[in-house]
N, CA, C and O atoms as a MOPAC input file, in Angstrom:
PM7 MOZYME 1SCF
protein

 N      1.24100 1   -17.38800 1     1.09200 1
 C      1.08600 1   -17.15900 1     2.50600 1
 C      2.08400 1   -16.07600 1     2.90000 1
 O      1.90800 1   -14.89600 1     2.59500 1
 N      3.07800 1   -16.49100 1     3.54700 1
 C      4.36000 1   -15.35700 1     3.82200 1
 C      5.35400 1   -15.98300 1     3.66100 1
 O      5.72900 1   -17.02500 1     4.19700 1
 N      6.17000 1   -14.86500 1     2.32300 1
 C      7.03500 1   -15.16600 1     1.87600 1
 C      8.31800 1   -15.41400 1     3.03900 1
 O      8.54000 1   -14.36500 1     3.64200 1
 N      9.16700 1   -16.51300 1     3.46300 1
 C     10.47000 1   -16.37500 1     3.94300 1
 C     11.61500 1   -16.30300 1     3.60500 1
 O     12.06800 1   -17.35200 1     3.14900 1
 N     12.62300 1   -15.03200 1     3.66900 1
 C     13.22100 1   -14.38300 1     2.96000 1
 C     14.60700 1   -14.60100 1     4.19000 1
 O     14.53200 1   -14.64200 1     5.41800 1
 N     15.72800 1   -14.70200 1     3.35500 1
 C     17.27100 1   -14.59000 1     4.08900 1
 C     17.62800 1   -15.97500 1     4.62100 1
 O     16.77400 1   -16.79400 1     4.96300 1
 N     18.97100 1   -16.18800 1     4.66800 1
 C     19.76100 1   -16.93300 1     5.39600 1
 C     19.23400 1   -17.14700 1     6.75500 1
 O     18.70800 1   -18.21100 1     7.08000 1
 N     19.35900 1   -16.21600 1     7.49500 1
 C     19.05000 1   -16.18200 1     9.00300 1
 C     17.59600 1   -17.20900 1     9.32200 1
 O     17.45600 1   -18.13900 1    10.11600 1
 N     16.52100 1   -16.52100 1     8.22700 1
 C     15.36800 1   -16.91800 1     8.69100 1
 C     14.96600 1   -18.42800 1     8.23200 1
 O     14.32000 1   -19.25500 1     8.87600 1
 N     15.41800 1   -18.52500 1     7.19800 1
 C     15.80800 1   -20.05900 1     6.45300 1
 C     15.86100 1   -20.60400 1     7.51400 1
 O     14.94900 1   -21.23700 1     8.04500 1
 N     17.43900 1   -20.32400 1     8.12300 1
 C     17.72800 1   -21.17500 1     9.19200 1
 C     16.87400 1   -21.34100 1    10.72800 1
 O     16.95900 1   -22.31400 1    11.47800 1
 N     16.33900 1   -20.54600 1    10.86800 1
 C     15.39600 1   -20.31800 1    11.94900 1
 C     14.76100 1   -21.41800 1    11.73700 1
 O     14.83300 1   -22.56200 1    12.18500 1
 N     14.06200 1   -20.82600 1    10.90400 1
 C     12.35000 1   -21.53000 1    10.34400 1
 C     12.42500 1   -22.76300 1    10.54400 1
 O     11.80000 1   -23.40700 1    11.38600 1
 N     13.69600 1   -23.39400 1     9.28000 1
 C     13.71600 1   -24.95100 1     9.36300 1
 C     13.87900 1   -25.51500 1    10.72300 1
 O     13.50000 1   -26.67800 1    10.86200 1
 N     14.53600 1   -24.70500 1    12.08400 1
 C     15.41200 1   -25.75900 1    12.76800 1
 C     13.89100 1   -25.50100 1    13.73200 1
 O     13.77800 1   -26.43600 1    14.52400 1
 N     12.77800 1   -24.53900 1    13.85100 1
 C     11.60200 1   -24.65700 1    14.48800 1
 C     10.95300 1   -25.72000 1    14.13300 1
 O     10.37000 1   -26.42500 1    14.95700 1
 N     10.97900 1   -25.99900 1    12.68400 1
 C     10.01000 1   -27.23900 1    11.67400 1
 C     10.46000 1   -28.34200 1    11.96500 1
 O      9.77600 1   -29.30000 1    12.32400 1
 N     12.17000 1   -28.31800 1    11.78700 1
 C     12.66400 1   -29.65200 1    12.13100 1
 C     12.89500 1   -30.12200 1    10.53400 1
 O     12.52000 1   -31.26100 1    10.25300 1
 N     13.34700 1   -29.50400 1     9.73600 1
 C     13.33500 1   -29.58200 1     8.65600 1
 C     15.10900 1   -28.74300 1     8.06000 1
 O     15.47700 1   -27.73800 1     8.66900 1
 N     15.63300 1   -29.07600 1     7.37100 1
 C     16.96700 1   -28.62200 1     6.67900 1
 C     16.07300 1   -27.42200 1     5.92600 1
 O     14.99200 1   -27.93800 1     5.64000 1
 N     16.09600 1   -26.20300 1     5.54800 1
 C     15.70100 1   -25.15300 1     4.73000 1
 C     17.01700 1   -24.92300 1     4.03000 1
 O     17.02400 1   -24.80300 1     2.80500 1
 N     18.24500 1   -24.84800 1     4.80300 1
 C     19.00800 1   -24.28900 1     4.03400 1
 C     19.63100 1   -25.18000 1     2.75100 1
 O     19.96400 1   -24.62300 1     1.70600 1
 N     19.74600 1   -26.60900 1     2.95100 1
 C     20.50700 1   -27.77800 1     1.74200 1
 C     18.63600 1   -27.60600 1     1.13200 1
 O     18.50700 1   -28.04100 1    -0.01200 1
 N     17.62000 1   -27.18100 1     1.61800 1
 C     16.45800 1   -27.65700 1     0.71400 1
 C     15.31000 1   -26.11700 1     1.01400 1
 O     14.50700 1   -25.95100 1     1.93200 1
 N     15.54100 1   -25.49300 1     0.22900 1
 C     14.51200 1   -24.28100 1     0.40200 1
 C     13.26400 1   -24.79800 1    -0.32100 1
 O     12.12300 1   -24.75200 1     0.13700 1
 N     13.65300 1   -25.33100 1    -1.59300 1
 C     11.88400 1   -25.67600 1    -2.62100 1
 C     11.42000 1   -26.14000 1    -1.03300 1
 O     10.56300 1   -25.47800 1    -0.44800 1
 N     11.77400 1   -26.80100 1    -0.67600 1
 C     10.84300 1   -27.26600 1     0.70000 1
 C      9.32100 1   -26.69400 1     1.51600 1
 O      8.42800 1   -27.26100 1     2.14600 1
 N      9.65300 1   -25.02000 1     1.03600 1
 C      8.78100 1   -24.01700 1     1.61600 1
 C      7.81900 1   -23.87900 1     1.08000 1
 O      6.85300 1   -23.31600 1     1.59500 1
 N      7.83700 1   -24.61100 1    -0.72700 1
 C      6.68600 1   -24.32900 1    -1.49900 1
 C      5.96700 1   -24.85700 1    -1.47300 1
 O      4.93800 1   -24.51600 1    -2.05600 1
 N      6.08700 1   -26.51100 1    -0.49300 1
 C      5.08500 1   -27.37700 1    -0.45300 1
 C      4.38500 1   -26.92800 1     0.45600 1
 O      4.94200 1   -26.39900 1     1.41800 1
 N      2.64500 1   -27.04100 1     0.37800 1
 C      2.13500 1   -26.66200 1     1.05500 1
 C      2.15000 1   -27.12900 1     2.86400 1
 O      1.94100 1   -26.24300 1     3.69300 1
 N      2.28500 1   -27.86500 1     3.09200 1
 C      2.83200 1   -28.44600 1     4.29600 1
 C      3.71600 1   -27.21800 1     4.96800 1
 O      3.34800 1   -26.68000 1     6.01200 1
 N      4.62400 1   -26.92600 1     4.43700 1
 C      5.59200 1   -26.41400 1     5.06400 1
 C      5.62100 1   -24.88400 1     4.56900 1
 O      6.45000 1   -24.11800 1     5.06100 1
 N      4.69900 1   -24.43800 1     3.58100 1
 C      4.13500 1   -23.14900 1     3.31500 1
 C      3.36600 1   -22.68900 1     4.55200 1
 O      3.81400 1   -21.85600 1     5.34000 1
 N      2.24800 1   -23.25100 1     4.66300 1
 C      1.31100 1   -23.09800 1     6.08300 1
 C      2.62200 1   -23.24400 1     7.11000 1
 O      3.14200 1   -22.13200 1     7.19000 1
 N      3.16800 1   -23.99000 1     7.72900 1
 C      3.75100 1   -23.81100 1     9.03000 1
 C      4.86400 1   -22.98800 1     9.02500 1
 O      5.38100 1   -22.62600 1    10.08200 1
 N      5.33300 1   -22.62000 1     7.81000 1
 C      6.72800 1   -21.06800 1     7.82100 1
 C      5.71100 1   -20.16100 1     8.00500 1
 O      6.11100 1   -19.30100 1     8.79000 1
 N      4.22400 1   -19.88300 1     7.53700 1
 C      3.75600 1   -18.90800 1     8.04900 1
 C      2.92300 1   -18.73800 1     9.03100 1
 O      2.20400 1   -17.73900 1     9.04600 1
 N      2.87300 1   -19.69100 1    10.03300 1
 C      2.43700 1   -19.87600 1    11.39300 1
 C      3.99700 1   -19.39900 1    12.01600 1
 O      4.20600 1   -18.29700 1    12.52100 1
 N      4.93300 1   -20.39000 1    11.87100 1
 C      6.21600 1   -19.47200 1    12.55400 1
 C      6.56300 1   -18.24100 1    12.78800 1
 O      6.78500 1   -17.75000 1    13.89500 1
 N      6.63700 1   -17.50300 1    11.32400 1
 C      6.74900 1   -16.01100 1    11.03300 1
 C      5.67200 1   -15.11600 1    11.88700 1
 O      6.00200 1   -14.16500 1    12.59700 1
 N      4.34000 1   -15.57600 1    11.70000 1
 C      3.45900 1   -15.05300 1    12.44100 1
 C      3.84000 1   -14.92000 1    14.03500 1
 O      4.04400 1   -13.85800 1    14.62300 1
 N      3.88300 1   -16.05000 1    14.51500 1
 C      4.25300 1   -16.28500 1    16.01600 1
 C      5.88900 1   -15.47300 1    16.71200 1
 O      5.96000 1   -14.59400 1    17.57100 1
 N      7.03300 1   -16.16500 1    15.96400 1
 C      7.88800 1   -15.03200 1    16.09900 1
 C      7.99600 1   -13.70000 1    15.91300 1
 O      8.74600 1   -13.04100 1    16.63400 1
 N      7.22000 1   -13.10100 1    14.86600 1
 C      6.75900 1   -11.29900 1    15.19300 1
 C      5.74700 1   -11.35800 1    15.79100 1
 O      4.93700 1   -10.59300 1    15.26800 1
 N      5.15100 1   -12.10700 1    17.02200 1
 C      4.05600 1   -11.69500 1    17.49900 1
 C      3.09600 1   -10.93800 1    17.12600 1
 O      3.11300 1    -9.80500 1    17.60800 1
 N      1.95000 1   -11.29000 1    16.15900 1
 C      1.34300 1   -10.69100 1    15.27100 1
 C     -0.22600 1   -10.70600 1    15.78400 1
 O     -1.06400 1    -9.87000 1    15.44800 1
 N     -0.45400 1   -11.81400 1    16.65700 1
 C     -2.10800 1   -12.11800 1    17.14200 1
 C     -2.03900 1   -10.73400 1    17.77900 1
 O     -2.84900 1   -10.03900 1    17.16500 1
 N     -1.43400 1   -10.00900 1    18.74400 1
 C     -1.99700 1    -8.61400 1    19.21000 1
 C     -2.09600 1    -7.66000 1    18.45800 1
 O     -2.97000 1    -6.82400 1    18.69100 1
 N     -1.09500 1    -7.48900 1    17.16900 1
 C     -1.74100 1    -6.51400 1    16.54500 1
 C     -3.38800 1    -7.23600 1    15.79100 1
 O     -4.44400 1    -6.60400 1    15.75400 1
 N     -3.21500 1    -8.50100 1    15.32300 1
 C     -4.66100 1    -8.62200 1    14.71900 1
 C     -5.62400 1    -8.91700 1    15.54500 1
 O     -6.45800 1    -9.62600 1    14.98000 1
 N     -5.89500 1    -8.67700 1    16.68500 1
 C     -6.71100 1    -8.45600 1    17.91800 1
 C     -7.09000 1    -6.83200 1    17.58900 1
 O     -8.12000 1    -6.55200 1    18.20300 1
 N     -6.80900 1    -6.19900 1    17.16300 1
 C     -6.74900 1    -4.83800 1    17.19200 1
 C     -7.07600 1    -4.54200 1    15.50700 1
 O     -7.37900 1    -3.48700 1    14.94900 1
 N     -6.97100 1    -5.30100 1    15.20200 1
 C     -7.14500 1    -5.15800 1    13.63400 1
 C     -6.25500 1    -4.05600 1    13.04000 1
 O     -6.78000 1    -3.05200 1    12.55800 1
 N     -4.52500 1    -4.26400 1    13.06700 1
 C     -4.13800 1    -3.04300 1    13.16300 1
 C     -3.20900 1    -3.74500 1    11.92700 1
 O     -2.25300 1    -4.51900 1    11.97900 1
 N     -3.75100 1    -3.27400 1    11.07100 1
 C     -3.24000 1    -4.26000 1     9.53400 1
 C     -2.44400 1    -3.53000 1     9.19700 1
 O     -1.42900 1    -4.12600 1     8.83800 1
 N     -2.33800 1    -1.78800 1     9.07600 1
 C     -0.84500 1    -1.27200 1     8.94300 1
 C      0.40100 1    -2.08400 1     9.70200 1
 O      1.36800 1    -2.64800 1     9.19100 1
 N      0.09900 1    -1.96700 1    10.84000 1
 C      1.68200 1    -2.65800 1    11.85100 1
 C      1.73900 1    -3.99800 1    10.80300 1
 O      2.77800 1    -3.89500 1    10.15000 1
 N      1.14000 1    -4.96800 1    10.49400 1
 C      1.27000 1    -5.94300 1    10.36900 1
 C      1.79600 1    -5.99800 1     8.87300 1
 O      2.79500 1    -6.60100 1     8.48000 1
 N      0.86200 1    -5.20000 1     8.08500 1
 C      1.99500 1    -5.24100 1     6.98200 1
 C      3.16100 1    -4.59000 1     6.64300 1
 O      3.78100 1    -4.96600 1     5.64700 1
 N      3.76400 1    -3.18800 1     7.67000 1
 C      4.71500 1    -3.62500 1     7.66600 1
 C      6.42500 1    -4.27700 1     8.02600 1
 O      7.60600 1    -4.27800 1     7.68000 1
 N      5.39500 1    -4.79100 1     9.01000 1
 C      6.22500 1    -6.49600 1     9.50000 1
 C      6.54200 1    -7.31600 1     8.46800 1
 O      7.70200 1    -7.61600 1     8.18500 1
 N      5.50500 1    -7.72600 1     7.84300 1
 C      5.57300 1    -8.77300 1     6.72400 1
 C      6.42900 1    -7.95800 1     5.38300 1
 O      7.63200 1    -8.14500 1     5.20300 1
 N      5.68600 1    -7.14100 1     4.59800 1
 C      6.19600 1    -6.86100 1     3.98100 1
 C      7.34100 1    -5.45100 1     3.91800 1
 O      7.77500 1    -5.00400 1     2.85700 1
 N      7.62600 1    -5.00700 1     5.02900 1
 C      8.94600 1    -3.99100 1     5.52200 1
 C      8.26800 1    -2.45400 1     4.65600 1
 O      8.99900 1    -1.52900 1     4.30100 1
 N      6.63700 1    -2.48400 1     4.43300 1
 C      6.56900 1    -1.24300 1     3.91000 1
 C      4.72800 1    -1.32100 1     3.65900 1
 O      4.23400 1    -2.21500 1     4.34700 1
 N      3.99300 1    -0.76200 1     3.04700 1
 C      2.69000 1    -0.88200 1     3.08000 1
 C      1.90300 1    -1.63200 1     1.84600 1
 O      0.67600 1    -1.71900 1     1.79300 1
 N      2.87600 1    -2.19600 1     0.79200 1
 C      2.32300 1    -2.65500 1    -0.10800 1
 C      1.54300 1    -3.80700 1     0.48400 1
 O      1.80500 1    -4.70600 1     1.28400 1
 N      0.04400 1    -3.28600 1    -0.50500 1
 C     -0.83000 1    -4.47300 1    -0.39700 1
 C     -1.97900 1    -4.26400 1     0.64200 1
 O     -3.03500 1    -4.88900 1     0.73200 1
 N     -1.45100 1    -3.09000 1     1.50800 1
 C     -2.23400 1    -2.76600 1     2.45500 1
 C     -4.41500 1    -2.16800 1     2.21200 1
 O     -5.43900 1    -2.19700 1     2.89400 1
 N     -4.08900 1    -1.83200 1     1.15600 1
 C     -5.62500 1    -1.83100 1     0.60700 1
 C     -6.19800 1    -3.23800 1     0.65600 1
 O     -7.21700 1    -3.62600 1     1.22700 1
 N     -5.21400 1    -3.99300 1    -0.15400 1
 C     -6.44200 1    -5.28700 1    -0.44200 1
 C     -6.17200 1    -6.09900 1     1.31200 1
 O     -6.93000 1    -7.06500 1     1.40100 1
 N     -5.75500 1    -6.00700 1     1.94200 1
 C     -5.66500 1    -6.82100 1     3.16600 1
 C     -6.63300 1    -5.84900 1     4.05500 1
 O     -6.68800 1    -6.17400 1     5.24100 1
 N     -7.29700 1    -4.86800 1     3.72700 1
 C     -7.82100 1    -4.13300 1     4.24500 1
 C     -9.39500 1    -4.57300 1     4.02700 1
 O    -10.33300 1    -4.47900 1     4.81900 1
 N     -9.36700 1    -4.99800 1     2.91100 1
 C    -10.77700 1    -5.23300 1     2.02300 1
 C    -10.93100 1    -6.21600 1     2.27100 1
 O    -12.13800 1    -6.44400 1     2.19400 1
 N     -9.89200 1    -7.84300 1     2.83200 1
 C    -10.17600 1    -9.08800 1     3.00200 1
 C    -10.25100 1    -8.92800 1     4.41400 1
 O    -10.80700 1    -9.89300 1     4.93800 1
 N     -9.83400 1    -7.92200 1     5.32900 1
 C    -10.64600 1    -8.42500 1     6.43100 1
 C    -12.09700 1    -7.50800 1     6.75300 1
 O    -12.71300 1    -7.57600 1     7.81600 1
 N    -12.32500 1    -6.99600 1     6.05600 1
 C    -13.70700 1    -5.73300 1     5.89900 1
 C    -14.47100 1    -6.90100 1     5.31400 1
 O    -15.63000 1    -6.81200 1     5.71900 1
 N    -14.29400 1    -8.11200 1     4.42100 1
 C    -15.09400 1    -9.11600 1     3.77100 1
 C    -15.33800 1   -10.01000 1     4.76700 1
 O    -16.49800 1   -10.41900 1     4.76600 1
 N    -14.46800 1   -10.55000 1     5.81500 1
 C    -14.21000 1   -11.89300 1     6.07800 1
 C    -14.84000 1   -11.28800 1     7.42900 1
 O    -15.26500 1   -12.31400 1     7.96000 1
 N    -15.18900 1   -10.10000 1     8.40500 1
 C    -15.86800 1    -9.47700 1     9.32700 1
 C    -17.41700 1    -9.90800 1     8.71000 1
 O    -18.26200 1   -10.72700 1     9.07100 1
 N    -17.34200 1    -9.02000 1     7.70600 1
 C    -18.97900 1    -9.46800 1     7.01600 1
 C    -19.57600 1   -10.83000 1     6.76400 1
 O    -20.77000 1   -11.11400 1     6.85000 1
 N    -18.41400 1   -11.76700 1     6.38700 1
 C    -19.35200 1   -12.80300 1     6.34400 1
 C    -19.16900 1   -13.77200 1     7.81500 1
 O    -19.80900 1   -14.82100 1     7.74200 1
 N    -18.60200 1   -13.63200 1     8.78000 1
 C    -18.63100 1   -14.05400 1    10.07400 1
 C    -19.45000 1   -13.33400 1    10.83200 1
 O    -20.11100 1   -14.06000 1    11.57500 1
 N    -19.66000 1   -12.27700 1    10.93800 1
 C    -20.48200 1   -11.18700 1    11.29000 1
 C    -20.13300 1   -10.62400 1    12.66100 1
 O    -20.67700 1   -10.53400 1    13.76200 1
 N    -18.83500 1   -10.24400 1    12.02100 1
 C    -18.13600 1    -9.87200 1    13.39100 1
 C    -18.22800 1    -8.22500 1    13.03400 1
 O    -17.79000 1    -7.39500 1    13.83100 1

């Protein structure tokens, strides 16, 4: 999903979840708490307006601080338009 990276955000994340991140990071790998670090991350960079706009450069790089990956996130929402038929 999205990776959460640093001290700072550790600490963020968990104290939004309600969860210790920092005495327990494996914590993030469970899926439980995989999905909701990346509902957080999402919501704290305010990300629904750029993907209202379908503006997948800005967004990746928010997430990833540069453009890697930006083809295939390009191609999964060019797929996922097609089969919703948006």
């Amino acid at each position: 999903m999205i990776q959460i990276t640093g001290r700072t955000n550790y600490d963020a994340c968990g104290k939004a979840l309600g969860v210790n991140l920092i005495d327990n990071p494996s914590r993030l790998a469970d899926f439980d708490l995989a999905a909701l670090s990346a509902g957080w991350f999402w919501d704290k960079n305010e990300l629904n307006s750029y993907a209202d706009q379908d503006d997948i450069l800005t967004i990746t790089k928010i997430i990833n601080g540069g453009t890697n990956g930006l083809d295939d996130r390009q191609a999964y929402l060019d797929r996922a338009k097609q089969v919703f038929g948006i």
